[in-house]
Jmol script that loads the backbone (N, CA, C; Angstrom):
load data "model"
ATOM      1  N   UNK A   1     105.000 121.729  73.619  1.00  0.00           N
ATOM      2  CA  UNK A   1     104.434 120.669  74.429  1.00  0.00           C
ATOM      3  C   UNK A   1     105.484 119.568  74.604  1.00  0.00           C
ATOM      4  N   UNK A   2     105.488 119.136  76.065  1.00  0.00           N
ATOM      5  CA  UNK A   2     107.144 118.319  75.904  1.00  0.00           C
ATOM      6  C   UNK A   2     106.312 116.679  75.458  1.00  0.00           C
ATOM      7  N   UNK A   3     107.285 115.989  74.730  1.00  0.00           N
ATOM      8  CA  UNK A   3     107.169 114.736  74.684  1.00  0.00           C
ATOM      9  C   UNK A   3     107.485 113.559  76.001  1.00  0.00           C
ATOM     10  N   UNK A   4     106.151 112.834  75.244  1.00  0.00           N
ATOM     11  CA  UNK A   4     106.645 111.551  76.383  1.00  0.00           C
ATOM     12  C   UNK A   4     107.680 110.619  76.434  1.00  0.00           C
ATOM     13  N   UNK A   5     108.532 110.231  77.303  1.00  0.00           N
ATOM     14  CA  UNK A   5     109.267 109.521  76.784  1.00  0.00           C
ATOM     15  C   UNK A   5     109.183 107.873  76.207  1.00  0.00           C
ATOM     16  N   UNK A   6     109.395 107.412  75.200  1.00  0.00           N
ATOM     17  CA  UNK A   6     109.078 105.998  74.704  1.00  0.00           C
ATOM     18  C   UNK A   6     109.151 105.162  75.793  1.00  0.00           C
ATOM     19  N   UNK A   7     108.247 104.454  75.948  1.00  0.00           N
ATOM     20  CA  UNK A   7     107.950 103.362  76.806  1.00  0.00           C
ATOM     21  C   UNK A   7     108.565 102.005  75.921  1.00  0.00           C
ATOM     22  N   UNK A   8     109.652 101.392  76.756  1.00  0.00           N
ATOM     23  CA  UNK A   8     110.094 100.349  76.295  1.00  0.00           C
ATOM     24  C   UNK A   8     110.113  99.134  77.293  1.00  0.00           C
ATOM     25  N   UNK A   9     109.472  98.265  76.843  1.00  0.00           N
ATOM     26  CA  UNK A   9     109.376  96.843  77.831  1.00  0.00           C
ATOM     27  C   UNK A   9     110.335  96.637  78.261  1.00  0.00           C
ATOM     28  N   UNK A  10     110.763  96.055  79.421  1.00  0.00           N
ATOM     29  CA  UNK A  10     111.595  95.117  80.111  1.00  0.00           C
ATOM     30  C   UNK A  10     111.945  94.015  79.715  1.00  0.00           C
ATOM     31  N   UNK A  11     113.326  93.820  79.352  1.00  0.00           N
ATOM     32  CA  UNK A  11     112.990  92.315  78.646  1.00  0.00           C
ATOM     33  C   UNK A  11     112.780  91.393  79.458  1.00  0.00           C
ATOM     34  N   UNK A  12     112.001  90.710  79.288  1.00  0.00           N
ATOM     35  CA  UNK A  12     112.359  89.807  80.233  1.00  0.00           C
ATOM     36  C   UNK A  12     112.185  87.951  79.223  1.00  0.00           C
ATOM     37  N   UNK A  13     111.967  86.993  80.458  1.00  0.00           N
ATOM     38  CA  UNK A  13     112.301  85.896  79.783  1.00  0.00           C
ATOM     39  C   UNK A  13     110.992  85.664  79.164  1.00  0.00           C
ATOM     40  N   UNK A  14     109.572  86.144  79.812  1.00  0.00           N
ATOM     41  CA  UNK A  14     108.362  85.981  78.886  1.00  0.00           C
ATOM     42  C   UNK A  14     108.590  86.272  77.611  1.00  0.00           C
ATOM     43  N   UNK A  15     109.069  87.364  77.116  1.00  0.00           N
ATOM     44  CA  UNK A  15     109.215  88.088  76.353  1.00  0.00           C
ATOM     45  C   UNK A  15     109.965  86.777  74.999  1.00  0.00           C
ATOM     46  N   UNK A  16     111.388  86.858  75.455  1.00  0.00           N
ATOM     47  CA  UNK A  16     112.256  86.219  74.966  1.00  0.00           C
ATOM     48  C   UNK A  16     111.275  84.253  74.687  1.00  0.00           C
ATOM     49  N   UNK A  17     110.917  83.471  75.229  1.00  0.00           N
ATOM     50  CA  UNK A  17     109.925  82.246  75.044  1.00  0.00           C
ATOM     51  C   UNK A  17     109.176  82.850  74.049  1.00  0.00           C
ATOM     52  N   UNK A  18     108.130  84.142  74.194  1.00  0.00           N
ATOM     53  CA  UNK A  18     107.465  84.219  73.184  1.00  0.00           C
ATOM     54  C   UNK A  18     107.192  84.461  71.793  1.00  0.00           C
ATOM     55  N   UNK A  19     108.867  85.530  71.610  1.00  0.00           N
ATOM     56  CA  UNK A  19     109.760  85.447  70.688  1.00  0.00           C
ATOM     57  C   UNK A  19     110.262  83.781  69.704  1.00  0.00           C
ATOM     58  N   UNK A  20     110.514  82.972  70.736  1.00  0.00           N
ATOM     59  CA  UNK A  20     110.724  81.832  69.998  1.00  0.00           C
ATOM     60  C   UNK A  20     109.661  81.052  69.735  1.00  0.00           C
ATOM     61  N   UNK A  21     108.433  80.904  70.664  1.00  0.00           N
ATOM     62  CA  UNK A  21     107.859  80.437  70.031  1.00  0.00           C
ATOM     63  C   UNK A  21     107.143  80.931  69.021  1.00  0.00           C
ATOM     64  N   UNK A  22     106.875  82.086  68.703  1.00  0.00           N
ATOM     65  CA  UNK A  22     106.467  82.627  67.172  1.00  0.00           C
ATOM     66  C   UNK A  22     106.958  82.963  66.178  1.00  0.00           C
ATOM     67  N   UNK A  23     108.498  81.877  66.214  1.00  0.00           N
ATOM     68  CA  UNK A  23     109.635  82.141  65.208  1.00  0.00           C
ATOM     69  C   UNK A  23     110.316  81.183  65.666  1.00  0.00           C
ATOM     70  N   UNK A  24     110.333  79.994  65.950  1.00  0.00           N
ATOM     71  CA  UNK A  24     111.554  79.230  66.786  1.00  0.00           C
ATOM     72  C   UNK A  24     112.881  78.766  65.893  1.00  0.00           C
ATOM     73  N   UNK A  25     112.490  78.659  64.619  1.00  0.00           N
ATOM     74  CA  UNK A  25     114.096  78.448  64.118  1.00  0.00           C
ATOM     75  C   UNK A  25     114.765  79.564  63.998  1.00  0.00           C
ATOM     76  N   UNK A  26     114.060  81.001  63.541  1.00  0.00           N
ATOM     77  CA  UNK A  26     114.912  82.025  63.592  1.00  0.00           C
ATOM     78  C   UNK A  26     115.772  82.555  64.612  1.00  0.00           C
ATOM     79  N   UNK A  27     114.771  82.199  66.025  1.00  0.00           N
ATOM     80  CA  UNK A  27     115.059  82.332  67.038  1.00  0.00           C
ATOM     81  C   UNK A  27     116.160  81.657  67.670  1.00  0.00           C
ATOM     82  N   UNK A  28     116.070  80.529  67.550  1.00  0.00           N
ATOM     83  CA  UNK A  28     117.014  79.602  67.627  1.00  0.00           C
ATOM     84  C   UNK A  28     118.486  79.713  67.042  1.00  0.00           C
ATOM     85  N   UNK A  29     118.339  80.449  65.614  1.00  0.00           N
ATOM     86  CA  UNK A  29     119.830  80.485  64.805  1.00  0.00           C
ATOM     87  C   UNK A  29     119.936  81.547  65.001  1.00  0.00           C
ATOM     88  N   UNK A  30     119.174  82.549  65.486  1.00  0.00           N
ATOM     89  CA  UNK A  30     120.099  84.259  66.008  1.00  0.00           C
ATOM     90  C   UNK A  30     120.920  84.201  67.490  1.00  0.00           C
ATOM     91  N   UNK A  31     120.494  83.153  68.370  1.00  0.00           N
ATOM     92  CA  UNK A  31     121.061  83.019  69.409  1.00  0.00           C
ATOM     93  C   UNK A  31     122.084  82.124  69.151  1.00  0.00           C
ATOM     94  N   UNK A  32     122.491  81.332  68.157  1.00  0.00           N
ATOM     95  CA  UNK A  32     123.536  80.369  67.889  1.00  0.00           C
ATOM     96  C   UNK A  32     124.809  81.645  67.456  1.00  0.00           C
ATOM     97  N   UNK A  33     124.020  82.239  66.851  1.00  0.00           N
ATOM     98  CA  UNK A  33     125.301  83.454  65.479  1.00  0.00           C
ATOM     99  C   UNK A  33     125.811  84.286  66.449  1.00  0.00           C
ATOM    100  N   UNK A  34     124.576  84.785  67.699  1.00  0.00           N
ATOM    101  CA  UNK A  34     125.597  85.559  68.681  1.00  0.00           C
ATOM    102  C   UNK A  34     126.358  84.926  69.453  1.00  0.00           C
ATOM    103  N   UNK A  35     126.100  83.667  69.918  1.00  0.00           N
ATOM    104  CA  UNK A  35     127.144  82.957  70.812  1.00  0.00           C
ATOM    105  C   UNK A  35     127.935  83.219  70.097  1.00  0.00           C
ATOM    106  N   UNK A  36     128.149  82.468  68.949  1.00  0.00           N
ATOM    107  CA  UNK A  36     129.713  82.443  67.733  1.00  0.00           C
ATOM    108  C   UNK A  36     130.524  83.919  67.776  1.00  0.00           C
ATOM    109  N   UNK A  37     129.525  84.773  67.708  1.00  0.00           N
ATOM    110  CA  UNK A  37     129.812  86.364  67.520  1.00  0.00           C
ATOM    111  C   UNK A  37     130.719  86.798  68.742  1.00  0.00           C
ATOM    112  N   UNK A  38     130.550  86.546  69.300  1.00  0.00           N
ATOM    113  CA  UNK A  38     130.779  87.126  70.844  1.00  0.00           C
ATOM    114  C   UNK A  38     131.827  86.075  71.407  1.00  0.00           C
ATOM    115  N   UNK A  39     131.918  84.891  70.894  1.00  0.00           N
ATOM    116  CA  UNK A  39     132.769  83.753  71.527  1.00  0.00           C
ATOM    117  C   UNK A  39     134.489  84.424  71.162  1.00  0.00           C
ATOM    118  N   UNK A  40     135.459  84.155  72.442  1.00  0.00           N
ATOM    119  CA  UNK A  40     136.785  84.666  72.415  1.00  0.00           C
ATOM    120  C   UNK A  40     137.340  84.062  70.745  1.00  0.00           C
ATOM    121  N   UNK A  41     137.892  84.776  70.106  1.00  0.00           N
ATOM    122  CA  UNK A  41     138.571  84.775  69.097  1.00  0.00           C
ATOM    123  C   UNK A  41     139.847  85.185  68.740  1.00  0.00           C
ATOM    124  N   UNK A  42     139.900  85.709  67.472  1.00  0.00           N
ATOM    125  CA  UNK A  42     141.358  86.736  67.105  1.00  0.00           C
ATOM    126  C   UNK A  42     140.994  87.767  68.059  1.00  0.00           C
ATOM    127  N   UNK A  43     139.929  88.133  68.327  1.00  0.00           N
ATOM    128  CA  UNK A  43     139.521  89.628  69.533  1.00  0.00           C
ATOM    129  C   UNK A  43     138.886  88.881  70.817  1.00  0.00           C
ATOM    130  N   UNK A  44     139.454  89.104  71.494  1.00  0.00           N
ATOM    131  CA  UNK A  44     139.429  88.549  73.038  1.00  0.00           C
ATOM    132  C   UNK A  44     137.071  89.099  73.131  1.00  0.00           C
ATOM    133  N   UNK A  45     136.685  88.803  73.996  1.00  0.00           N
ATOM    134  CA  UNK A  45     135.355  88.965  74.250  1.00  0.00           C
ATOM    135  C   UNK A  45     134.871  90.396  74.664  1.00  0.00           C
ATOM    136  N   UNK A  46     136.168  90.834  75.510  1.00  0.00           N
ATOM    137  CA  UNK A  46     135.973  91.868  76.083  1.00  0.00           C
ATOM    138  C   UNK A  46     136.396  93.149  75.138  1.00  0.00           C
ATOM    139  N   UNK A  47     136.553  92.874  74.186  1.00  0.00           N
ATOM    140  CA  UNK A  47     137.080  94.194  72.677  1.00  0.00           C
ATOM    141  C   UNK A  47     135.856  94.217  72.189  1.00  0.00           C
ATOM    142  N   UNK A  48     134.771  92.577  72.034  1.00  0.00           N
ATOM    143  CA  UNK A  48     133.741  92.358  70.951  1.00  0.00           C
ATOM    144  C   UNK A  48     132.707  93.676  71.390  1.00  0.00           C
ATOM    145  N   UNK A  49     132.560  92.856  73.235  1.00  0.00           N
ATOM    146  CA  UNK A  49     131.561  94.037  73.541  1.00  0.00           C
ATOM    147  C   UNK A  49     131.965  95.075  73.473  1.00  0.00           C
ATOM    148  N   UNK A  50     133.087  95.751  73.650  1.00  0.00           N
ATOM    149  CA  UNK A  50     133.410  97.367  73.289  1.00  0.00           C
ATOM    150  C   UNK A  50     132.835  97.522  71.907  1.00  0.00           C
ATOM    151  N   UNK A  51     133.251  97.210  71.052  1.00  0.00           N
ATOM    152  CA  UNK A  51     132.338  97.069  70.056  1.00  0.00           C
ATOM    153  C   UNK A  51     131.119  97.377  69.898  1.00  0.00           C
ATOM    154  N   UNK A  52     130.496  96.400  70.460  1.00  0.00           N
ATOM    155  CA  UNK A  52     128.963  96.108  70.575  1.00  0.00           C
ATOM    156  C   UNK A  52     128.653  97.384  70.904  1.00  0.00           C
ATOM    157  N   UNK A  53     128.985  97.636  72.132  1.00  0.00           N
ATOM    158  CA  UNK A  53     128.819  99.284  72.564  1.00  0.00           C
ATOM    159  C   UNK A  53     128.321 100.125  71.938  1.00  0.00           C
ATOM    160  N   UNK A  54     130.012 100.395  71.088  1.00  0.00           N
ATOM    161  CA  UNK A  54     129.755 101.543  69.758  1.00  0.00           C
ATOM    162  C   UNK A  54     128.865 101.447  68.941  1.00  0.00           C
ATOM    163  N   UNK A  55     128.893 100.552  68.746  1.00  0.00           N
ATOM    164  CA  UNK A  55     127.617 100.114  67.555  1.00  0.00           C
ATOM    165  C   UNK A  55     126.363 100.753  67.737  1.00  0.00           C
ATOM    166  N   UNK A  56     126.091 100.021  69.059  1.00  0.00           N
ATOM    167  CA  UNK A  56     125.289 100.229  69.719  1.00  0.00           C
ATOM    168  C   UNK A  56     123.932 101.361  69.937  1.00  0.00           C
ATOM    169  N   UNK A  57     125.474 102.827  70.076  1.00  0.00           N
ATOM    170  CA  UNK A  57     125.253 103.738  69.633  1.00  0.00           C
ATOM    171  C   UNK A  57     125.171 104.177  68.427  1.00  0.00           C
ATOM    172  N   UNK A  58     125.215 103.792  67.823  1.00  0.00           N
ATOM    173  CA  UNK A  58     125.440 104.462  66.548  1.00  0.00           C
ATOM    174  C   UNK A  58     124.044 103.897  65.649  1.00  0.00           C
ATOM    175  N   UNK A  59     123.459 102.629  65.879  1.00  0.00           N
ATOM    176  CA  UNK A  59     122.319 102.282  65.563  1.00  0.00           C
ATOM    177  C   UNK A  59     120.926 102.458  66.759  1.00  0.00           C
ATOM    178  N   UNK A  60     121.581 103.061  67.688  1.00  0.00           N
ATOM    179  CA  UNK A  60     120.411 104.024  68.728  1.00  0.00           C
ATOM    180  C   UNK A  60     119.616 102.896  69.154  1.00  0.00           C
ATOM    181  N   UNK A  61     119.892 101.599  69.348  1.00  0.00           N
ATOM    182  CA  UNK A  61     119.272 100.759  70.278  1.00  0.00           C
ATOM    183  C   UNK A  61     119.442 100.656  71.967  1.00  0.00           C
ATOM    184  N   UNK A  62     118.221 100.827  72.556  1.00  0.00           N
ATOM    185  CA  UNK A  62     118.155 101.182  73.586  1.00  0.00           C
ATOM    186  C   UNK A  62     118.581  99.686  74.289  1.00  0.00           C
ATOM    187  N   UNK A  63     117.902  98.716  73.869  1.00  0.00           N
ATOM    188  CA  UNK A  63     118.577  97.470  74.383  1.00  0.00           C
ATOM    189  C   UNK A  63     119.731  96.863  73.989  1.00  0.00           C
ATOM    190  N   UNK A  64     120.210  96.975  73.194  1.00  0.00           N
ATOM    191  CA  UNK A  64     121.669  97.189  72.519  1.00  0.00           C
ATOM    192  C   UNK A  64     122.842  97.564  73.931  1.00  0.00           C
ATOM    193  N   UNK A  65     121.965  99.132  73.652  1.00  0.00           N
ATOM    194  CA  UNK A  65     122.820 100.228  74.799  1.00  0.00           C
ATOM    195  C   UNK A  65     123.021  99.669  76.355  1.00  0.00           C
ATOM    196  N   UNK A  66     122.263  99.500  76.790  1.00  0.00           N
ATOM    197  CA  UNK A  66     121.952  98.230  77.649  1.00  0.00           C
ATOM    198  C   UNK A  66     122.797  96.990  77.868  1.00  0.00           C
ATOM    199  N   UNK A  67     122.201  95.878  77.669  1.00  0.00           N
ATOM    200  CA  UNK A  67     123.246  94.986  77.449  1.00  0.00           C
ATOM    201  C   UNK A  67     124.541  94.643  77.367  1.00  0.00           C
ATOM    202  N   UNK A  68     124.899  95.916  76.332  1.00  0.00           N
ATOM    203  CA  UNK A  68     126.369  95.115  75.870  1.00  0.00           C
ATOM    204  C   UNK A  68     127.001  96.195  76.168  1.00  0.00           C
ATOM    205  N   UNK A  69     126.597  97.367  77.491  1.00  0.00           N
ATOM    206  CA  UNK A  69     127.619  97.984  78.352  1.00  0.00           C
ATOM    207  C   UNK A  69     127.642  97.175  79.056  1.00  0.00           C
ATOM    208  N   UNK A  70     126.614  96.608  80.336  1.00  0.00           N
ATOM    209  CA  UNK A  70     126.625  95.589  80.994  1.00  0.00           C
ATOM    210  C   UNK A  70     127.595  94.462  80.949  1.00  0.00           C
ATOM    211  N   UNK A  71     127.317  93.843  79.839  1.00  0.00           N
ATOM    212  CA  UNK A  71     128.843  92.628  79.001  1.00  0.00           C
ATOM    213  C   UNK A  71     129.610  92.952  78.910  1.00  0.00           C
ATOM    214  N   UNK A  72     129.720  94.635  78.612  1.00  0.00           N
ATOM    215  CA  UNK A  72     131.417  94.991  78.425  1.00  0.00           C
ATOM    216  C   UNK A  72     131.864  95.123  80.068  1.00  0.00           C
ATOM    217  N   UNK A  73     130.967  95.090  80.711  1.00  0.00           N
ATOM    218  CA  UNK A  73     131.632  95.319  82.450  1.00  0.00           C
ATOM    219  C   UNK A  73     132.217  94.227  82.753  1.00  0.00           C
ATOM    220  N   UNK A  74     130.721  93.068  82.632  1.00  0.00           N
ATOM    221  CA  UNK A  74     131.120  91.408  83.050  1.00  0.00           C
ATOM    222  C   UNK A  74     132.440  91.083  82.432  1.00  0.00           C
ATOM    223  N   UNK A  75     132.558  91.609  81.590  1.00  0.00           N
ATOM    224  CA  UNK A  75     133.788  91.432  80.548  1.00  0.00           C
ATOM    225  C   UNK A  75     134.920  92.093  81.478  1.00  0.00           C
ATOM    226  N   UNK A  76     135.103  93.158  82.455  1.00  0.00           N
ATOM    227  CA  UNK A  76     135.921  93.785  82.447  1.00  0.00           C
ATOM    228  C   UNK A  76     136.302  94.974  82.163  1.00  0.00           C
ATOM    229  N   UNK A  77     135.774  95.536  81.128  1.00  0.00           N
ATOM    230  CA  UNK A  77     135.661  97.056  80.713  1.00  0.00           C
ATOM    231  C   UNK A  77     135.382  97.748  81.787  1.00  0.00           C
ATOM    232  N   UNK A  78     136.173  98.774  81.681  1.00  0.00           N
ATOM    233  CA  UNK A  78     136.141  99.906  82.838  1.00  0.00           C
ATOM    234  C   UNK A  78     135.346 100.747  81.731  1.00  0.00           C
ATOM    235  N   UNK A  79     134.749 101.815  83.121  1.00  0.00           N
ATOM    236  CA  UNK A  79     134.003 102.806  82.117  1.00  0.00           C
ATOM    237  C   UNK A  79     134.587 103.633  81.640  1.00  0.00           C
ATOM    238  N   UNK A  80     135.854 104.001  81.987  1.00  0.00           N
ATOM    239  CA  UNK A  80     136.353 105.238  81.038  1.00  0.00           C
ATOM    240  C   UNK A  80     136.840 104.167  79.329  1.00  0.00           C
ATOM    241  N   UNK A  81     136.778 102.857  79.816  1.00  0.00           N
ATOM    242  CA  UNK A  81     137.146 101.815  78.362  1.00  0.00           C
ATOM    243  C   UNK A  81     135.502 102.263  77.481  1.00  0.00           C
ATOM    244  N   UNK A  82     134.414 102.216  77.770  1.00  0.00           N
ATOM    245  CA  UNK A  82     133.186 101.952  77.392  1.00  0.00           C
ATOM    246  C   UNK A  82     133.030 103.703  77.077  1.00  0.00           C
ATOM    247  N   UNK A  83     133.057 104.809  77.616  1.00  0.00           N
ATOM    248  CA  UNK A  83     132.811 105.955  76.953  1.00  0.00           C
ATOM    249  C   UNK A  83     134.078 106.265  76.148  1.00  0.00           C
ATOM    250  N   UNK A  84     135.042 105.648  75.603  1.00  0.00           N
ATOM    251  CA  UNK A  84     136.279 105.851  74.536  1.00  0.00           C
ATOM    252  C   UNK A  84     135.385 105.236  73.563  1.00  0.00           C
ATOM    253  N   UNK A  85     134.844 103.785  73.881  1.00  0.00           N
ATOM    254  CA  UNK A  85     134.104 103.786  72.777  1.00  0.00           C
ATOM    255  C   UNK A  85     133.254 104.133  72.299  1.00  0.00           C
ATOM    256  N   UNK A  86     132.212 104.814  73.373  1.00  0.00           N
ATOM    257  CA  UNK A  86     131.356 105.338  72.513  1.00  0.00           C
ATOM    258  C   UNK A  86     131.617 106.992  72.088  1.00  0.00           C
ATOM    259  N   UNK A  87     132.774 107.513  71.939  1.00  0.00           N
ATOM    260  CA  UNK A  87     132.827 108.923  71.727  1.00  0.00           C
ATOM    261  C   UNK A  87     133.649 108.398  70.231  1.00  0.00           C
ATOM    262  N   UNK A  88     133.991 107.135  70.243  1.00  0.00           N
ATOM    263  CA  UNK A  88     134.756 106.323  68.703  1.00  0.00           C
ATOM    264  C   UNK A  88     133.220 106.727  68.183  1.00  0.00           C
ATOM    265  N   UNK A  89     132.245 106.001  68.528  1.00  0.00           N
ATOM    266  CA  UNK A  89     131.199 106.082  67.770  1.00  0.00           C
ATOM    267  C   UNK A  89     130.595 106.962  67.219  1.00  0.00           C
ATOM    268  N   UNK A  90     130.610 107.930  68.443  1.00  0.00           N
ATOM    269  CA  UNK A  90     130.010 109.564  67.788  1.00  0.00           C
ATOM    270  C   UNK A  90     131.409 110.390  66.804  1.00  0.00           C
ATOM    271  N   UNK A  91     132.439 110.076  66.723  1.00  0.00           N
ATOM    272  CA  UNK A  91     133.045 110.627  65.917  1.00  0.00           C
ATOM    273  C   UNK A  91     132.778 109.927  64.427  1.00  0.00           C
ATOM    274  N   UNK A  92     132.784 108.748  64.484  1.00  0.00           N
ATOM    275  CA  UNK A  92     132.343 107.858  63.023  1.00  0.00           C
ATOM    276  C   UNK A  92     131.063 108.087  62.657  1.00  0.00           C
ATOM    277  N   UNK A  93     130.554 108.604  63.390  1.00  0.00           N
ATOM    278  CA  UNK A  93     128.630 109.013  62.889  1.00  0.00           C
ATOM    279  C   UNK A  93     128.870 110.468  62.223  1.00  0.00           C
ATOM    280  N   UNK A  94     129.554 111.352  62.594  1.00  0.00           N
ATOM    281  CA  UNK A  94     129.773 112.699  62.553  1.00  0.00           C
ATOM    282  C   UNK A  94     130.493 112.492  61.144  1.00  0.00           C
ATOM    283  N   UNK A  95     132.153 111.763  61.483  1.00  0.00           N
ATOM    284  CA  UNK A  95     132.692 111.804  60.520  1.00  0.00           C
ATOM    285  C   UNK A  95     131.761 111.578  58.691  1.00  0.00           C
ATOM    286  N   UNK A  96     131.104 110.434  59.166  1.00  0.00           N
ATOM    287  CA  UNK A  96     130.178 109.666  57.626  1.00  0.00           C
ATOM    288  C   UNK A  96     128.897 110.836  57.056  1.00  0.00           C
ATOM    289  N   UNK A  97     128.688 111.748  58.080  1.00  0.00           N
ATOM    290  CA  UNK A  97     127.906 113.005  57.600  1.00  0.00           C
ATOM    291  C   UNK A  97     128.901 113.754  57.049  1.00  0.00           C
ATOM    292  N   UNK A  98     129.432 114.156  57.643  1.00  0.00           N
ATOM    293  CA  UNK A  98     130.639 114.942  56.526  1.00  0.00           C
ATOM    294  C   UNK A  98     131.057 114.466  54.905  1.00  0.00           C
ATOM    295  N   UNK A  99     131.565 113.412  55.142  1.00  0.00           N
ATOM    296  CA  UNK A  99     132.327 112.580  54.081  1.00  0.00           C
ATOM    297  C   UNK A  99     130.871 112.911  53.309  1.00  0.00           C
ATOM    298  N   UNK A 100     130.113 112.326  53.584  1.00  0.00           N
ATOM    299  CA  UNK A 100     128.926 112.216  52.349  1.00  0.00           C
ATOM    300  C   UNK A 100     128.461 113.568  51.937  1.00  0.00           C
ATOM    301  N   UNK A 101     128.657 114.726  52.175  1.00  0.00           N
ATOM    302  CA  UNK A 101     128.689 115.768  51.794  1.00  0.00           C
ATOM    303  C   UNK A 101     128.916 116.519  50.487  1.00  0.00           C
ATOM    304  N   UNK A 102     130.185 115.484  49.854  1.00  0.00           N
ATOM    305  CA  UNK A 102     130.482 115.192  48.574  1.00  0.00           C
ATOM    306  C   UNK A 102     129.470 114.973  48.036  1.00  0.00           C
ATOM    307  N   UNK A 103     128.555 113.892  48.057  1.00  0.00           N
ATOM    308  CA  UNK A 103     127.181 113.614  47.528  1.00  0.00           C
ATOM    309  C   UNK A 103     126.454 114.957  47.109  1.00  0.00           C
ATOM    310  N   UNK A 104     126.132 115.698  48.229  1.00  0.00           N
ATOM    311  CA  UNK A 104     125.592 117.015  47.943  1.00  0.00           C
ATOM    312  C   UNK A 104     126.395 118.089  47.183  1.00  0.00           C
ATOM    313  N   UNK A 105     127.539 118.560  47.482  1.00  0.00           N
ATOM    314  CA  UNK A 105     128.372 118.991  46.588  1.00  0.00           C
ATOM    315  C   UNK A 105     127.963 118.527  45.042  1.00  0.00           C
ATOM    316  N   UNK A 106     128.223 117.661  44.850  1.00  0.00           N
ATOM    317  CA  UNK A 106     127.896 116.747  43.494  1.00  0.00           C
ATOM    318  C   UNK A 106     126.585 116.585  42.740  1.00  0.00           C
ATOM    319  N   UNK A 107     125.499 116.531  43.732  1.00  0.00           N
ATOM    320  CA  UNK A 107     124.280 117.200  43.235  1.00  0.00           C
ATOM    321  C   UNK A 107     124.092 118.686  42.733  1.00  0.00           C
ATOM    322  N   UNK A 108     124.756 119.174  43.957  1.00  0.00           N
ATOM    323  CA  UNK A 108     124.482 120.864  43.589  1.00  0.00           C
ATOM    324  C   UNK A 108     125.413 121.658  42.031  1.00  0.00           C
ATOM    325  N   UNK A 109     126.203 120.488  41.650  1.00  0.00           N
ATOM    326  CA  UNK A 109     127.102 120.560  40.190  1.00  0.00           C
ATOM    327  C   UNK A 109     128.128 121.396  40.577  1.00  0.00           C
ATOM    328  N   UNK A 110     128.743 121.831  41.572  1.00  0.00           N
ATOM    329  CA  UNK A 110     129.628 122.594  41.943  1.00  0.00           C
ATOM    330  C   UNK A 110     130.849 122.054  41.191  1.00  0.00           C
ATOM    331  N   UNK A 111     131.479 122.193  40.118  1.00  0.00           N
ATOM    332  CA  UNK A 111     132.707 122.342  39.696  1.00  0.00           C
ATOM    333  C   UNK A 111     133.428 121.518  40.407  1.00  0.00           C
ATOM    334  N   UNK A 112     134.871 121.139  40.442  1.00  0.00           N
ATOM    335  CA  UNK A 112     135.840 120.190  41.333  1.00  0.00           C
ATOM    336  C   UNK A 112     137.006 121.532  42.181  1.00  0.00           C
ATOM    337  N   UNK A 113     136.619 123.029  41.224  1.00  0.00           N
ATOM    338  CA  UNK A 113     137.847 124.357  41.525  1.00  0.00           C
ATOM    339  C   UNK A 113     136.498 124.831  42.239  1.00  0.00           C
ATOM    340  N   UNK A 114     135.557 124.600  42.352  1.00  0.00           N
ATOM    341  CA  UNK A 114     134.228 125.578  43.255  1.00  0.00           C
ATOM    342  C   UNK A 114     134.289 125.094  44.972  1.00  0.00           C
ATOM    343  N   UNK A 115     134.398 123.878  44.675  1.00  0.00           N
ATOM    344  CA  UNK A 115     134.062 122.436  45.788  1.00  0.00           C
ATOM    345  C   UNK A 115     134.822 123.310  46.722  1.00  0.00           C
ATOM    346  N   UNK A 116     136.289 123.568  46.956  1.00  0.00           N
ATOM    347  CA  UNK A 116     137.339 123.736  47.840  1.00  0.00           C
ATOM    348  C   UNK A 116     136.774 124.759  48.626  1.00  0.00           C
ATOM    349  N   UNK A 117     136.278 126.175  47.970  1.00  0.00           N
ATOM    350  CA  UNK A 117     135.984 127.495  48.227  1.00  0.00           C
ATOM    351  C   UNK A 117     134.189 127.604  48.723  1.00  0.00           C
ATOM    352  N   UNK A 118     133.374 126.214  48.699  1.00  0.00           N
ATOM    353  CA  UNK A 118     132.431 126.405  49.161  1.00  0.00           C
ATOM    354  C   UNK A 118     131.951 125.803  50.902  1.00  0.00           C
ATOM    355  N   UNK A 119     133.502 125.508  51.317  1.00  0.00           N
ATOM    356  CA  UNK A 119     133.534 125.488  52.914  1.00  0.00           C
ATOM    357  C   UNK A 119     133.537 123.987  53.168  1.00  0.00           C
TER     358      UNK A 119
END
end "model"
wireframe off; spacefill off
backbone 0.3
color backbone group
């Protein structure tokens, strides 16, 4: 049976007001930390959002995903700049399943002379 696909709101500015007003200092100091976040630095603005991007992906936010391709454009990012980063991302997601593999190895008590020969 196929699935539906998740229905995700639009953000919009209702959204965002109603957010602050049922949280307004939090609200208030998460939009201060991203200005800071995102403001030109040692990494120019347009690296942050490449960044953001990857991340992006890699924590599977749909508004994330969104956004801060968008910013990486306003920014300048070309798209072959924005899918480098996100194929950075899917290799660092891939890579950290592997690596932790050891973990399992290490559960399963495999020896340190077994480890090599079990692939």
């Amino acid at each position: 049976m196929p699935t539906r696909p998740l229905h995700l709101p639009a953000p919009s500015p209702e959204i965002s007001r109603e957010r602050t007003r049922l949280a307004p200092g939090p609200a208030e100091a998460f939009h201060a930390f991203s200005k800071s976040v995102f403001a030109a630095g040692a990494l120019p603005t347009r690296t942050k959002q490449l960044i953001a991007v990857a991340v992006a992906h890699v924590t599977q936010c749909p508004y994330c995903i969104q956004g801060h391709t968008k910013a990486a454009r306003r920014e300048g990012a070309s798209p072959e700049e924005i899918m480098e980063a996100i194929w950075v991302a899917a290799e660092m997601r891939a890579g950290g399943a592997f690596a932790h593999s050891a973990i399992a190895l290490d559960a399963m008590g495999l020896p340190e002379g077994e480890r090599s020969s079990a692939g």
